[in-house]
C-alpha positions as CSV (number, residue, x, y, z in Angstrom):
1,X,18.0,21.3,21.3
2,X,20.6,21.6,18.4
3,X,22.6,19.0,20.0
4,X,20.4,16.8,18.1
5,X,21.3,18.3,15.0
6,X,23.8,15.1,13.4
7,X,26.4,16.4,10.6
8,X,26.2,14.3,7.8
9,X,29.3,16.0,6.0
10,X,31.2,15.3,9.5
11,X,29.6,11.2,9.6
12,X,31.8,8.1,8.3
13,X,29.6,5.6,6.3
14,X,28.7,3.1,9.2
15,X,27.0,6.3,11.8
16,X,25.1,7.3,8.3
17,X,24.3,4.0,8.4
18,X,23.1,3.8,11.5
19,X,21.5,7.4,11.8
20,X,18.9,6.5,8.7
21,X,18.5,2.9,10.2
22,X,14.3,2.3,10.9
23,X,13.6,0.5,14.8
24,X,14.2,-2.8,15.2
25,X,10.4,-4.7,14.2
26,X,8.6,-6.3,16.6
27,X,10.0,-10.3,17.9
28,X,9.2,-12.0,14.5
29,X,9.5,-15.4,15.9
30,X,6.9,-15.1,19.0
31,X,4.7,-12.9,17.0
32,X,4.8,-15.0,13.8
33,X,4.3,-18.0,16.1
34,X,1.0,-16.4,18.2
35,X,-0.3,-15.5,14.2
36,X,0.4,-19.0,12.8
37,X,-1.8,-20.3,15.6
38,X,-4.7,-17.7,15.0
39,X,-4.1,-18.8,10.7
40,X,-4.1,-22.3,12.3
41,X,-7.5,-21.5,14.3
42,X,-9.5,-19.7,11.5
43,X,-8.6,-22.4,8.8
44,X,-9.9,-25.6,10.5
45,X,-12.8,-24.0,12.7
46,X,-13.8,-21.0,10.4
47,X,-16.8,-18.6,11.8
48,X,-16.4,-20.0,15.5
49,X,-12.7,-19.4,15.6
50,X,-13.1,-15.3,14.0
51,X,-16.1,-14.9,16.8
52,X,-14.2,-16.3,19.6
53,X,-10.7,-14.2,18.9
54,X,-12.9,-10.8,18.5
55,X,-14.7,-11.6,21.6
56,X,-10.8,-12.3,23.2
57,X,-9.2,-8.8,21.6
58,X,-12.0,-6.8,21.0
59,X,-14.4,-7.5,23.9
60,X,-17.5,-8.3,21.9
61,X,-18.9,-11.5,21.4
62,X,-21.0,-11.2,17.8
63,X,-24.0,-12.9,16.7
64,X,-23.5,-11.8,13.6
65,X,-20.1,-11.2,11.7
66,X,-21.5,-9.8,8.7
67,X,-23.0,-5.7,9.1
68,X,-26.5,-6.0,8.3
69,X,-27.3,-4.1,5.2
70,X,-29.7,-1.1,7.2
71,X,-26.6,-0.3,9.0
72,X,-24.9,0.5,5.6
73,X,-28.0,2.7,4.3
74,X,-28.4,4.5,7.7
75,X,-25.1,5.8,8.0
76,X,-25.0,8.9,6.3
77,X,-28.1,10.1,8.5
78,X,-25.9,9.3,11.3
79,X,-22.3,12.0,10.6
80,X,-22.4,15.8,10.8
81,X,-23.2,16.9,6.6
82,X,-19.6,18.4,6.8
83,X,-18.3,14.7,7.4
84,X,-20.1,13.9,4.8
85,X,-19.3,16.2,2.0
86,X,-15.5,15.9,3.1
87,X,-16.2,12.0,2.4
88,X,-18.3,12.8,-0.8
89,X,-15.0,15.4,-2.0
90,X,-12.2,12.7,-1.1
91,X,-14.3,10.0,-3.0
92,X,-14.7,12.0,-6.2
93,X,-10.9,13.4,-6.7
94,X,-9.4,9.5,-5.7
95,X,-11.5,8.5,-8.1
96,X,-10.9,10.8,-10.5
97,X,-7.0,10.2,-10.3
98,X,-7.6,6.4,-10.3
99,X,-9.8,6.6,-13.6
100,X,-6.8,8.3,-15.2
101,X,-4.4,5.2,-14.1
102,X,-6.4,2.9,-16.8
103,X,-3.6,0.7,-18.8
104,X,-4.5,0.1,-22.2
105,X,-4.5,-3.4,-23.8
106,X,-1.7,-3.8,-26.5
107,X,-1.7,-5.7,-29.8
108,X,1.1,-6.1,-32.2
109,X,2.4,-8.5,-35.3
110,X,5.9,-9.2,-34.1
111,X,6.5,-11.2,-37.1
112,X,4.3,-11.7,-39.8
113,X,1.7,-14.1,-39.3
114,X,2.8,-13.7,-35.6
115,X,0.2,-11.6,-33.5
116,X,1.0,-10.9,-29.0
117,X,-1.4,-9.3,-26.9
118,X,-1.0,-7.8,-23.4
119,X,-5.0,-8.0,-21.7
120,X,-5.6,-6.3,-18.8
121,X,-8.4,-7.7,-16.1
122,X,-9.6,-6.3,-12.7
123,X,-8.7,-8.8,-9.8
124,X,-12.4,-10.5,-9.4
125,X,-12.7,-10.8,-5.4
126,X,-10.3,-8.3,-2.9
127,X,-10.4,-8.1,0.7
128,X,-9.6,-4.6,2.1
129,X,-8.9,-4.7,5.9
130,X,-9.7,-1.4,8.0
131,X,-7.8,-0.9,11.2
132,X,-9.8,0.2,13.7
133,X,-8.5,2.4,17.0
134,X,-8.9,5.3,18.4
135,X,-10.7,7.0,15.7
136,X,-12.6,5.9,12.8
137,X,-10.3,5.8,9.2
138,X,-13.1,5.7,6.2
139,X,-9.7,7.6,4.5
140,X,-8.4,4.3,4.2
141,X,-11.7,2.9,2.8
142,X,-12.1,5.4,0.6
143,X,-8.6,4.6,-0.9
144,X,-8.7,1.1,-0.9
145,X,-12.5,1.1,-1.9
146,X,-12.5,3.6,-4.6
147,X,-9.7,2.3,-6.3
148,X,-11.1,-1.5,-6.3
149,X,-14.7,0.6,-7.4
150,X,-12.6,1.9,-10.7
151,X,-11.0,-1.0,-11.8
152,X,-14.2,-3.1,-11.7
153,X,-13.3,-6.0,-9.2
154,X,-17.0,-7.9,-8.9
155,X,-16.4,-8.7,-4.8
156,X,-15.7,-6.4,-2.2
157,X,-15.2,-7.8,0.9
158,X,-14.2,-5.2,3.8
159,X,-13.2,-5.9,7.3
160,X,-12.9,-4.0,10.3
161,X,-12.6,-4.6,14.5
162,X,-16.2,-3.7,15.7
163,X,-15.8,-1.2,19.1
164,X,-16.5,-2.4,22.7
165,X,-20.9,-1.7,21.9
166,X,-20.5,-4.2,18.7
167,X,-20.2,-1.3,16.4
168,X,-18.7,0.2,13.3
169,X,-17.9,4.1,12.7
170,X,-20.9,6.0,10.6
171,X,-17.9,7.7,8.3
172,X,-16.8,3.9,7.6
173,X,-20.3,2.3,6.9
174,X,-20.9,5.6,4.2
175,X,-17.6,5.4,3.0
176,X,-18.0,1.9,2.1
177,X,-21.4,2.4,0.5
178,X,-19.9,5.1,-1.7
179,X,-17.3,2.5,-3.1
180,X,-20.1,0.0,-3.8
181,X,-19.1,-2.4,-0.8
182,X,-21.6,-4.7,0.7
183,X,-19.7,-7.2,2.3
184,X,-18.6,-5.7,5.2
185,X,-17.8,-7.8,8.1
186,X,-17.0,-6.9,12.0
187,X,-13.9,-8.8,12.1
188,X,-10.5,-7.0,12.7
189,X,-6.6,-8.4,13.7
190,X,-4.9,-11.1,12.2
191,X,-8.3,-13.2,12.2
192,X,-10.2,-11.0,9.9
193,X,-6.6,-11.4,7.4
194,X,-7.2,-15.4,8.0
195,X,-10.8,-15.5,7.2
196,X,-10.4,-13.4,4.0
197,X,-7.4,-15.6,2.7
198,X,-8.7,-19.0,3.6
199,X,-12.8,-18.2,3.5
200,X,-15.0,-19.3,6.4
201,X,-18.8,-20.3,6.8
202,X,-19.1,-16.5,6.3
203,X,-17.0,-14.8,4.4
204,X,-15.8,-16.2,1.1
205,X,-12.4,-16.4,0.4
206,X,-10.7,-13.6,-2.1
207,X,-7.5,-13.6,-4.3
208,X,-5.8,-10.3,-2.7
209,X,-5.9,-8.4,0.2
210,X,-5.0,-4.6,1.1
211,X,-4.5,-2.2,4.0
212,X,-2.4,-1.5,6.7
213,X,-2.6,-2.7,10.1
214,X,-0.9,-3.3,13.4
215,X,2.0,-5.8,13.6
216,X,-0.5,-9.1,14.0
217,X,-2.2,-7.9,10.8
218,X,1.3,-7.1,9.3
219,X,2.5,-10.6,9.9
220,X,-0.6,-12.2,8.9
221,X,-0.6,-11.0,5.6
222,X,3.1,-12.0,5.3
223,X,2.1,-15.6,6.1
224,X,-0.7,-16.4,3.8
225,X,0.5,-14.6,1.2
226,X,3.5,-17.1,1.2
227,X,0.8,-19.8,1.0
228,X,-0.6,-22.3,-1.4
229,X,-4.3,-22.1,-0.1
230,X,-3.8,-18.4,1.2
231,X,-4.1,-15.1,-0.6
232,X,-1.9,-12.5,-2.8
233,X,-1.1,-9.1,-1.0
234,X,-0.7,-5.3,-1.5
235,X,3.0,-5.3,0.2
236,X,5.2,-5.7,3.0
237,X,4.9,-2.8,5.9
238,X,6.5,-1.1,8.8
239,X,5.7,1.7,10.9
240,X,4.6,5.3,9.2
241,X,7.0,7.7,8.1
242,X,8.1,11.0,7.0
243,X,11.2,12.5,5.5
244,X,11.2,16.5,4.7
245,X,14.1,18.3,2.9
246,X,14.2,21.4,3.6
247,X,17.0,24.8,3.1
248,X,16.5,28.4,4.4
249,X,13.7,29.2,2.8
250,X,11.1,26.8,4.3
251,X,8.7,27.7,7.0
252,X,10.0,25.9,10.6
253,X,6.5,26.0,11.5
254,X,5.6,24.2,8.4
255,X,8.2,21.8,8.3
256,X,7.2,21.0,12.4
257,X,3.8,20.7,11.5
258,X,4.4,18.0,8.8
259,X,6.8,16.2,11.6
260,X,4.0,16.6,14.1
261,X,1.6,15.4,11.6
262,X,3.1,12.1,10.8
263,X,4.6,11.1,15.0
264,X,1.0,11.4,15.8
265,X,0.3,7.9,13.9
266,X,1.9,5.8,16.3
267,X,5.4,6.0,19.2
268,X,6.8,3.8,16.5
269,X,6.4,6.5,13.6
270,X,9.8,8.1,12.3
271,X,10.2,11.6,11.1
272,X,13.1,13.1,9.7
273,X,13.7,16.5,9.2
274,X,17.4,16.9,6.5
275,X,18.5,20.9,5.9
276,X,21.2,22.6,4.6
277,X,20.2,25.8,7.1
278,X,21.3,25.2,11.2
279,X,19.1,28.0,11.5
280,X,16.4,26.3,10.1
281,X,16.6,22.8,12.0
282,X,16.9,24.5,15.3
283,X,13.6,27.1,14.5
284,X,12.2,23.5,13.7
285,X,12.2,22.1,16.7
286,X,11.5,25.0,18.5
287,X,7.9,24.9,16.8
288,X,7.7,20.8,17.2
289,X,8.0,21.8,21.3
290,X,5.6,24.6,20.4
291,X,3.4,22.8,18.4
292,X,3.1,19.3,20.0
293,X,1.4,20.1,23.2
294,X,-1.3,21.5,21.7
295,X,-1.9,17.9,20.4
296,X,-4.6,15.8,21.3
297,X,-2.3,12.6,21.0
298,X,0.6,14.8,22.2
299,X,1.9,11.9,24.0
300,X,2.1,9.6,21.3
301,X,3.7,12.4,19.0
302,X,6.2,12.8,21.6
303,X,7.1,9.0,21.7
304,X,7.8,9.4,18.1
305,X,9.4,12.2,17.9
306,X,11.8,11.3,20.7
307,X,13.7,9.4,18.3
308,X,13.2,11.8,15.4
309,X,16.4,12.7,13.5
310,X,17.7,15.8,12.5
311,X,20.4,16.0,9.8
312,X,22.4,19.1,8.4
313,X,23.8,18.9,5.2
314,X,26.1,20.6,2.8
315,X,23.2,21.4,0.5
316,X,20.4,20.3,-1.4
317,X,22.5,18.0,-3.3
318,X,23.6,16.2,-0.3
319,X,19.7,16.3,1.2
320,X,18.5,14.3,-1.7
321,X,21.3,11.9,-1.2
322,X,20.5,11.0,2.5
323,X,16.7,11.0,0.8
324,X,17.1,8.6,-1.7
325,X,19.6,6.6,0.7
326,X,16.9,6.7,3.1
327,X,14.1,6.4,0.9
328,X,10.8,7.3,2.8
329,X,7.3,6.9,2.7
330,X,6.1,10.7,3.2
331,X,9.0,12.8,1.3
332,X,8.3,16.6,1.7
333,X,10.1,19.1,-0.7
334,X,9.9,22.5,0.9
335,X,12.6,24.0,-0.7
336,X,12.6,26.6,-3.4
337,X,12.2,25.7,-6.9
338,X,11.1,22.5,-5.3
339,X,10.0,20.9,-8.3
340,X,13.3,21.3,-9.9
341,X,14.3,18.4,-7.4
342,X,11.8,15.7,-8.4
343,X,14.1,14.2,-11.5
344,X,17.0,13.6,-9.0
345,X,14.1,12.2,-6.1
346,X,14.2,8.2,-6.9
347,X,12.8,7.1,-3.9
348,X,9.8,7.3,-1.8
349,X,6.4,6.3,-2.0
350,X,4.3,9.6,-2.0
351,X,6.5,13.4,-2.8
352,X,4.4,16.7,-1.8
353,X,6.0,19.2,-3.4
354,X,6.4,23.1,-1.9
355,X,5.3,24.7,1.1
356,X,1.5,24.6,0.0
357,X,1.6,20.7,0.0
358,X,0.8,19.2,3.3
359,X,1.0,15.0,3.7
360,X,-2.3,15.3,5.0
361,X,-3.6,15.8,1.7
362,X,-2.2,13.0,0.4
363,X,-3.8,11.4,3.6
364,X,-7.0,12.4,2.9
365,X,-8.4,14.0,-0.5
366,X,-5.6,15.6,-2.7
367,X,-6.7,11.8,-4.8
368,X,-3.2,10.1,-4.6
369,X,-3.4,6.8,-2.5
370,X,-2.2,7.1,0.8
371,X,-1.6,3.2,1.2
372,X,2.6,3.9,1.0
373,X,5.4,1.1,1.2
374,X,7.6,1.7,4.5
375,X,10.3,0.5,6.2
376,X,12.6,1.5,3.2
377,X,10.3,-1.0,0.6
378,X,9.8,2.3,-1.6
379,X,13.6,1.1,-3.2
380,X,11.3,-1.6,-5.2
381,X,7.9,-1.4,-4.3
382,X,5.3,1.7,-5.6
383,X,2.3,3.6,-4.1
384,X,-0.9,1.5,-4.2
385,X,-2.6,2.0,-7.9
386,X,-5.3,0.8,-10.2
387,X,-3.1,-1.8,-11.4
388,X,-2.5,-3.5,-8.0
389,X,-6.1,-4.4,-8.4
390,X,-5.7,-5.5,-11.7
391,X,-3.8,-8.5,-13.2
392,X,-2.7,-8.8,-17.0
393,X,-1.7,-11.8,-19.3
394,X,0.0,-12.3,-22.3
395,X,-1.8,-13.6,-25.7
396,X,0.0,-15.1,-28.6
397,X,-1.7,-16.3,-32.1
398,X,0.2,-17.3,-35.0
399,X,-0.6,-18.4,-38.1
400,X,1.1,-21.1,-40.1
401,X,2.9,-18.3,-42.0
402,X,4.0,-17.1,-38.6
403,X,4.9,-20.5,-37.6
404,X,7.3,-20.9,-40.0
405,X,9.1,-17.9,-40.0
406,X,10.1,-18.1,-35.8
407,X,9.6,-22.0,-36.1
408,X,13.3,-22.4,-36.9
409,X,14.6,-20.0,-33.8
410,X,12.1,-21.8,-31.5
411,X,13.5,-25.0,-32.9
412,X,17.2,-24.3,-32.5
413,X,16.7,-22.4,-28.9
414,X,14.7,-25.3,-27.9
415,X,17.6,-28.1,-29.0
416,X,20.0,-25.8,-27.1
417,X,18.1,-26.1,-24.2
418,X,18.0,-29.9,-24.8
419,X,14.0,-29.7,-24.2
420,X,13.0,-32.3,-26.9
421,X,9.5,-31.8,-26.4
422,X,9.7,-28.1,-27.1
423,X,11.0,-28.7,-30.1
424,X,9.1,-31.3,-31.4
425,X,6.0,-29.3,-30.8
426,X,6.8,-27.0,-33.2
427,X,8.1,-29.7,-35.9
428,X,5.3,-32.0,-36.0
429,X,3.1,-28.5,-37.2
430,X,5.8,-27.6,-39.9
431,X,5.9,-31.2,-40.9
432,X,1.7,-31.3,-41.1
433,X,1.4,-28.6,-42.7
434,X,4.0,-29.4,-45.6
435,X,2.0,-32.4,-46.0
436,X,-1.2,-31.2,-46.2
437,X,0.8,-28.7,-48.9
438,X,1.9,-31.5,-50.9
439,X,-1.3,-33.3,-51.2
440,X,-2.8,-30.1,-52.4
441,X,-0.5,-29.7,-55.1
C-alpha cells in the first residue's frame, strides 16, 4: 500500500499541482441545460410543474406539497427518546454558539456634525433545502434552522424530497419544529430550489436560500442566484472533503477513522491524509482496509477512498503548506501541540483540533455549522454563520455644521469625477443655508 504514499519534497510544482487537484465536476453544459429547463418549468407553470417533476424523480405523485401541520406535532412521538434528546443536545449547543455570533450595530461622528451608522437586520424570508437519500439529515436542519431561529428571520420555508410512501423522516419533521419552521414542503431537486427562488401557487418566494445538495440542486442555486427575479445564495459547492495533518504521534486508527468518516458521504468525497511519519501513513491505511469493511456504506467509502491521496512531507511546516495550498473543507490537526498550528492554518472551512476532535462533531452537535465551502471555495468564502442570515446597511446623518465641514471635499472629489450633479447637490445646501444665515442677521 505505501506505493500510494506521493513525496511532496521529491514533486516539481505541476504533479503538486495535480496531486491536490479536486475531480473534474459533473458536464456543466448538459446538466446546466436539463436545470434551466426544470427553472424554466417551475417559473411559468408553478405547483403543477414541482408535482409533476417529484412524481418523475421521486416516484410520488402529491396532493399536497405542503406537510400538514399534525405531521409536524406528531413527530417526536414517532423517534426512539435517544433520537430525540441527541436532537434536543445538537439544537441547544448550535444555538448557543450562534447566539454568541450576534454583530453589534455601530455609531460614530466622523466629523463633527457628521454621524454613520452600520444596522444590522435578519434576512426576512430564507429557504433551507434538505437533501434527502438514504438516511434522514435533521443535522442539516438543525444547522440551517437554528441559525435562521437566532437571527430572527420572520419566514422559514424548508424543503425536502418526500420518500417513495409520500413521506418525510420523524428526526426531520422534530428538528424543524424545534427551529420554529412551519413551512415545510415535500419538494426536493432542482424544483424545490426553483419554487423557493421564483414562488409558486404554494410556496412563496424568499430572498436566500441554503443547504447542500446533489449536482441538480448545486447548479440550480448557481442559476437563480445569477438572476434578476431569482434568489441570493449561501455559496458555491462541490463534493465533501477532508484534509488531516498528521506526524508520529497521531493515532493511524484515528486518522483512518476520520478518512473513513468523510468517503462515506459520497464516491465523489476526497480525503487526504499529509504526514511527516512513513510510518504513520502506511499504519493509516492499514486501519482504512481494517476499518472500512466494517462499514455499512463500505462500498461507497471505497469509491472514495480509491482516489484518496496520501502525501509525506518534510515536516509540519511543509504539511501546513500542502494544507493551506489545498485548502479543505474538514482540516484535522492531530499532531502534538496541535493548537500551536492554528495561527499559520489560513485555509479551510471547519479545523478540529487534537486527537479528541472528531469531524463528526462538527457534523453533528459540537455547535459549529457543518454547512462548509468546498471545492477549494474556503480561499474566500467562510463557514455558514449568523450573519449569512443577516444583511446590514449603512446610515449617514449630517447636520449643516457637518455639511459644511466635508462639503468642500465632497465638492472637489465630485468636480474631479466630472459628476456635476454630485456636486451641485451639495452646493445648492451650502448656498441655502448661507441665505437663510444672512436673512437672519
Amino acid at each position: 500500500m505505501s506505493a500510494n504514499i506521493q513525496d511532496w519534497q521529491s514533486l516539481e510544482q505541476a504533479k503538486r499541482a495535480e496531486l491536490l487537484s479536486r475531480p473534474a465536476m459533473a458536464d456543466n453544459k448538459k446538466l446546466g441545460a436539463i436545470v434551466a429547463d426544470i427553472l424554466d418549468q417551475v417559473k411559468h407553470t408553478g405547483d403543477q410543474a414541482v408535482i409533476d417533476l417529484t412524481e418523475k424523480f421521486d416516484g410520488f405523485r402529491l396532493t399536497d406539497i405542503r406537510l400538514a401541520t399534525k405531521a409536524l406535532e406528531d413527530a417526536e412521538h414517532e423517534m426512539p427518546s435517544k433520537v430525540k434528546n441527541a436532537i434536543d443536545m445538537a439544537f441547544a449547543n448550535i444555538s448557543k454558539f450562534h447566539q454568541a455570533q450576534f454583530p453589534k450595530d455601530i455609531k460614530i461622528e466622523t466629523q463633527p456634525g457628521v454621524i454613520c451608522e452600520l444596522k444590522n437586520t435578519p434576512i426576512d424570508a430564507v429557504g433551507l433545502y434538505i437533501p434527502g437519500g438514504s438516511a434522514p439529515l435533521p443535522s442539516t436542519v438543525l444547522m440551517l434552522g437554528a441559525t435562521a431561529q437566532v437571527a430572527g428571520c420572520k419566514r422559514k420555508v424548508l424543503c425536502t424530497p418526500p420518500n417513495s410512501k409520500g413521506k418525510i423522516a420523524a428526526e426531520i419533521r422534530y428538528a424543524a419544529t424545534l427551529c420554529g419552521i412551519d413551512e415545510v414542503y415535500l419538494v426536493g431537486g432542482a424544483q424545490a430550489i426553483a419554487a423557493m427562488a421564483f414562488g409558486t401557487q404554494s410556496i412563496a418566494k424568499v430572498d436566500k436560500i441554503f443547504g447542500p445538495g446533489n449536482s441538480f440542486v448545486t447548479e440550480a442555486k448557481q442559476q437563480v442566484s445569477t438572476r434578476a427575479d431569482g434568489a441570493a445564495i449561501d455559496m458555491p459547492a462541490g463534493p465533501s472533503e477532508v484534509l488531516v495533518i498528521a506526524d508520529e504521534q497521531a493515532n493511524p486508527a484515528f486518522v483512518a477513522a476520520d478518512l473513513l468518516s468523510q468517503a462515506e458521504h459520497g464516491p465523489d468525497s476526497q480525503a487526504i491524509l499529509v504526514c511527516d511519519s512513513q510510518t504513520v501513513i502506511e499504519q493509516t491505511q492499514y486501519q482504512v482496509a481494517l476499518q472500512l469493511q466494517a462499514l455499512s456504506r463500505h462500498e461507497i467509502a471505497e469509491q472514495a477512498m480509491s482516489h484518496s491521496r496520501y502525501i509525506k512531507t518534510n515536516g509540519i511546516e511543509q504539511s501546513i503548506e500542502v494544507s493551506n495550498q489545498y485548502a479543505p473543507e474538514h482540516l484535522i490537526v492531530q499532531v502534538e501541540n496541535a493548537r500551536d498550528c492554528l495561527d499559520q492554518l489560513k485555509y479551510a472551512g471547519s479545523i478540529f483540533v487534537g486527537p479528541w476532535s472528531p469531524e463528526s462533531a462538527g457534523d453533528y452537535a459540537s455547535g459549529t455549522n457543518h454547512v462548509l465551502p468546498t471545492y477549494g471555495y474556503a480561499r474566500n468564502y467562510s463557514s455558514l454563520g449568523l450573519a449569512d442570515f443577516m444583511r446590514r446597511f449603512t446610515v449617514q446623518e449630517l447636520s449643516y455644521q457637518g455639511l459644511q465641514n466635508i462639503g468642500p471635499a465632497i465638492m472637489d472629489l465630485a468636480d474631479a469625477e466630472g459628476l456635476d450633479a454630485h456636486q451641485r447637490a451639495v452646493a445648492l445646501r451650502l448656498s441655502e443655508a448661507n441665505g437663510l444665515e444672512k436673512d437672519n442677521d
